[in-house]
C-alpha distance (Angstrom), angle and dihedral (degrees) to the residues before:
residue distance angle dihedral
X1 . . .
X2 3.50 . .
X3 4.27 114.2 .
X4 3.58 126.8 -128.0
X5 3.45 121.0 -122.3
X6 3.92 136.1 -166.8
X7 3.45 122.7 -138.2
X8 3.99 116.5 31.7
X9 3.55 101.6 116.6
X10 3.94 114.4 149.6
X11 3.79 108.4 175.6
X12 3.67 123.4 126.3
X13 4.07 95.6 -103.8
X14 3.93 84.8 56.8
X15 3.82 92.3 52.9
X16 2.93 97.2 53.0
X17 3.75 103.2 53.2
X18 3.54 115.2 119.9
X19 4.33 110.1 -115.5
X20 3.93 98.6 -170.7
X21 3.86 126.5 43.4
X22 3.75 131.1 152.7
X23 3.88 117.1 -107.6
X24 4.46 110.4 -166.1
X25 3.97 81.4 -18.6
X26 3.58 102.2 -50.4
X27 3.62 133.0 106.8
X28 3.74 129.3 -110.4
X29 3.49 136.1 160.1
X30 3.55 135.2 -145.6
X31 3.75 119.5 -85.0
X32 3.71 114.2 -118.7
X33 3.37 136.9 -118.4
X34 3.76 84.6 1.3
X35 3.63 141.0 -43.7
X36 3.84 123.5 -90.1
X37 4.22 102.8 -70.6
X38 4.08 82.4 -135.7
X39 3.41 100.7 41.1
X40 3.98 104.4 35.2
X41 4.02 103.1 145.4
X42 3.96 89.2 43.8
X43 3.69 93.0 50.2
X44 3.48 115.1 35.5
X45 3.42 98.4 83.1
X46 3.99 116.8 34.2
X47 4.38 138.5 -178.0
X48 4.05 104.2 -123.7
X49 3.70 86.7 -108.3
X50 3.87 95.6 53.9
X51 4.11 93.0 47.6
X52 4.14 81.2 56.2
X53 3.55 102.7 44.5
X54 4.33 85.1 50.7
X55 3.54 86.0 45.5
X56 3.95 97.2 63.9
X57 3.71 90.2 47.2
X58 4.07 126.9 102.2
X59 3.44 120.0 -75.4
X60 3.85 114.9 -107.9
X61 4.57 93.5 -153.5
X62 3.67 124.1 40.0
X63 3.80 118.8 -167.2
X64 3.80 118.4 -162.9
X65 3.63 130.2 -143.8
X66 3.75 138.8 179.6
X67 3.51 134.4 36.7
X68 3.70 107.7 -122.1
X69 4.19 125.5 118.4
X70 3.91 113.3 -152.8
X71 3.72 84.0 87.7
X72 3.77 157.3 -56.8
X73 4.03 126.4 -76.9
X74 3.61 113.9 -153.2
X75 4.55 112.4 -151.5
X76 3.17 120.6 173.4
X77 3.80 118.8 170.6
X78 3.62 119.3 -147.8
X79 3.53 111.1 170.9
X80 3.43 158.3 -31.7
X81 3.96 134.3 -137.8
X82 4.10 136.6 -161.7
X83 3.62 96.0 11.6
X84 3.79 111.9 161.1
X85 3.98 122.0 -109.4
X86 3.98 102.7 -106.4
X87 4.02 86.2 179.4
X88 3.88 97.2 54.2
X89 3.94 109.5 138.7
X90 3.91 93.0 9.5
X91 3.81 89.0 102.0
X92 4.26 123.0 -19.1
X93 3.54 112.6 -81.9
X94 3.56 92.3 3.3
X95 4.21 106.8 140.7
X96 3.58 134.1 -177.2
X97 4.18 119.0 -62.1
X98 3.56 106.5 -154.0
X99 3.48 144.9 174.9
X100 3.72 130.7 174.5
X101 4.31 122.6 -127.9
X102 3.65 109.0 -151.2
X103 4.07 119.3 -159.7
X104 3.15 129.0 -162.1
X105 4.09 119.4 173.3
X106 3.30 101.8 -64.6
X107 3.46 99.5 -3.9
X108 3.93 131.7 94.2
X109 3.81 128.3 171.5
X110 3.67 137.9 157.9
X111 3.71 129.0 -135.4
X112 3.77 124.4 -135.7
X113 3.71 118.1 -79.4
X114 3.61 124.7 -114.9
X115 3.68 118.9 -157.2
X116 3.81 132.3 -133.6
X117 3.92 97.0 -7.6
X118 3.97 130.6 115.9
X119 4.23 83.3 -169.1
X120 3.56 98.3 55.9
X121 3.59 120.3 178.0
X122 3.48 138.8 -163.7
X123 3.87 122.8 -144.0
X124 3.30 125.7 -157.9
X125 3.02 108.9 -114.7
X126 4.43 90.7 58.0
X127 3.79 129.7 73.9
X128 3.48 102.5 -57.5
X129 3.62 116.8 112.9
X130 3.27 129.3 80.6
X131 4.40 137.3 -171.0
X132 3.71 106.8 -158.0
X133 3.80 117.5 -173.9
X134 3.32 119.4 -142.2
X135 3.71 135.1 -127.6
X136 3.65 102.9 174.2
X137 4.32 137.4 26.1
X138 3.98 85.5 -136.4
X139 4.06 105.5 57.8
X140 3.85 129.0 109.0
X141 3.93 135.4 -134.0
X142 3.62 103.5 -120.0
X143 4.20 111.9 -159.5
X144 3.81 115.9 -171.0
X145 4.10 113.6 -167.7
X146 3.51 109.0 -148.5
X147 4.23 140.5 178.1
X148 3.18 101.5 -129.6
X149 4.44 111.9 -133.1
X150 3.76 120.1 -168.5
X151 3.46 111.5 -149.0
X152 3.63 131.8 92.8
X153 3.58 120.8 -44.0
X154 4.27 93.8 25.0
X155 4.55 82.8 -116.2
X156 4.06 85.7 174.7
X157 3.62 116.4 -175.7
X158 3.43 119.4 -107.0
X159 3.73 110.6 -130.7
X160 3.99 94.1 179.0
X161 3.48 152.7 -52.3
X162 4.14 138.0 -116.4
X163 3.96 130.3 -172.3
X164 4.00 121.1 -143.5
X165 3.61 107.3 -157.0
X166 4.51 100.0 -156.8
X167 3.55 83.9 -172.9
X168 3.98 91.8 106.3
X169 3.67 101.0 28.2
X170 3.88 110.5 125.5
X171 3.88 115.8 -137.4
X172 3.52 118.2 -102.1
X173 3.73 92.7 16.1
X174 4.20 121.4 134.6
X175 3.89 101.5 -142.0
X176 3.42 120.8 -168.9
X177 4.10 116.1 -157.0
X178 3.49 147.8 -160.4
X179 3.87 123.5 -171.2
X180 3.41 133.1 177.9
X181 3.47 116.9 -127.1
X182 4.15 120.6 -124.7
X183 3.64 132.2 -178.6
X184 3.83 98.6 -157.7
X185 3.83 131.1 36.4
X186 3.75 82.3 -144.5
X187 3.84 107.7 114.5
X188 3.67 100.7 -158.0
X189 3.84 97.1 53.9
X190 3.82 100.5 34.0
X191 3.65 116.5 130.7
X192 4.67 120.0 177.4
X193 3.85 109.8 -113.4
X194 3.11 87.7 -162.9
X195 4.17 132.6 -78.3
X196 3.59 144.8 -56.5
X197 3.61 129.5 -147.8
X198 4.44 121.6 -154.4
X199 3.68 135.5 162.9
X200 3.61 118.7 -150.3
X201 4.05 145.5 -164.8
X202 3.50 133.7 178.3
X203 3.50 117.1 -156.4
X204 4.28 114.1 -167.2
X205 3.82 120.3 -168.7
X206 4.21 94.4 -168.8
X207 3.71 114.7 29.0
X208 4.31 81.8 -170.1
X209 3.94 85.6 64.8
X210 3.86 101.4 30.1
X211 4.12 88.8 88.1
């Protein structure tokens, strides 16, 4: 079933839009996907430091996935940094619109996408956050960084992958993380593309089970 996704628009008009203005003298820059629906005027337009101090806050909409019962995985994705431009020279200025698909078993769900940014965050109050259900004490979080390309057939460019082992995760426990991001499993060739930043929380109901 594919996932719907806001954000991702390519056209001209949307290239053009201008990211970074100065407000009273200082600079802001436009809040991506959207602002928050209850706090649009505040939030549209947003210093560096303000976008990451709303970043690290709770997310407002959780969307669960899976159907397991040992317990509940809590992902939220909050950001990335330094990932490369895969839309350099398609149109001037145009930079890389990504968005990050986290599986989990038998889970799979996208985030939001935000355009033209190789910094993207995610705000809490956006697609972010995610209640897996667990099936078994051994499986990894699997997060693919993608470009996202309209156009028929959705072939987005994948920017990268990174592998959460849960393994070692204590119950009840906020964990913030940083990954870096790797296009190949193959050791010899692998190269960052930049970094990804989660926050996790597993949940158990039966400790007896949850081995």
């Amino acid at each position: 079933k594919a996932e719907s996704m806001a954000g991702g628009k390519s056209d001209l008009a949307t290239l053009a839009t201008k990211y970074v203005k100065k407000i009273d003298g200082i600079e802001k820059i436009r809040v991506r996907p959207c602002p928050d629906p209850k706090r649009k005027k505040q939030t549209e337009w947003m210093t560096e430091d303000e976008i990451q101090n709303e970043t690290m806050l709770d997310s407002k909409h959780w969307f669960d996935v899976g159907s397991g019962k040992l317990g509940r995985l809590f992902v939220e994705v909050l950001g990335c940094d330094g990932l490369p431009n895969l839309d350099k020279g398609v149109v001037s200025k145009n930079k890389t619109d990504s968005f990050v698909s986290c599986i989990f078993e038998d889970g799979l769900i996208n985030t939001d996408i935000i355009d033209d940014c190789l910094s993207p965050r995610w705000l809490p109050w956006s697609k972010r956050a995610f209640i897996y259900h667990i099936m078994h004490t051994s499986s990894q979080l699997f997060l693919g960084i993608f470009d996202f390309d309209a156009g028929f057939g959705n072939d987005h460019d994948l920017i990268g992958r990174v592998s959460v082992d849960i393994s070692n995760l204590r119950k009840d426990t906020t964990y913030v993380m940083k990954f870096d991001i790797f296009p190949t499993t193959a050791m010899s060739t692998r190269e960052a593309q930049g970094n990804i930043t989660i926050r996790l929380r597993l949940e158990v109901d039966d400790d007896r089970k949850f081995v």
